[in-house]
Phi, psi and omega in degrees: 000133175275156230260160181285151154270132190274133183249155181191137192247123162258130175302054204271143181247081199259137152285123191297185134321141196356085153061013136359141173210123167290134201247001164256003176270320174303277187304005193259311181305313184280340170281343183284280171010309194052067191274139180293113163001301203266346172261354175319296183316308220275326198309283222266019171273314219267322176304306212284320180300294192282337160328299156337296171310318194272316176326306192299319201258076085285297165285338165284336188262327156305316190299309200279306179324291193319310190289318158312296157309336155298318158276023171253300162311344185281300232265009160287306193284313198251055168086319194334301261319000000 
């Protein structure tokens, strides 16, 4: 007997603008999924909070990129170095 053959479809879970979820493309994905009922609700609060999360630490390392760098060049130009 031959061993079944395995099949696999992937799934992408895209993030909107600031952390936006299209929420009938989300739940059609999690049904594909066959995600349990009662967790449907929790799945996509829990996406967006990281999404969020990966936002901040993005805009915070932009932000210390900018300032850092900005405060190397004042003390280049004005002599410190």
């Amino acid at each position: 007997m031959a061993a079944p053959e395995w099949t696999f479809e992937q799934f992408n879970f895209v993030a909107g603008r600031r952390g936006a979820v299209v929420e009938d493309d989300f739940y059609n994905k999690l049904g594909r999924l066959i995600v349990q009922a009662g967790k449907k609700d929790k799945v996509p609060a829990a996406h967006v909070q990281r999404i969020r999360e990966a936002h901040g630490t993005v805009m915070r390392s932009y932000y210390q990129q900018i300032h850092t760098i900005s405060k190397f060049w004042t003390r280049v130009v004005s002599g410190w170095g």
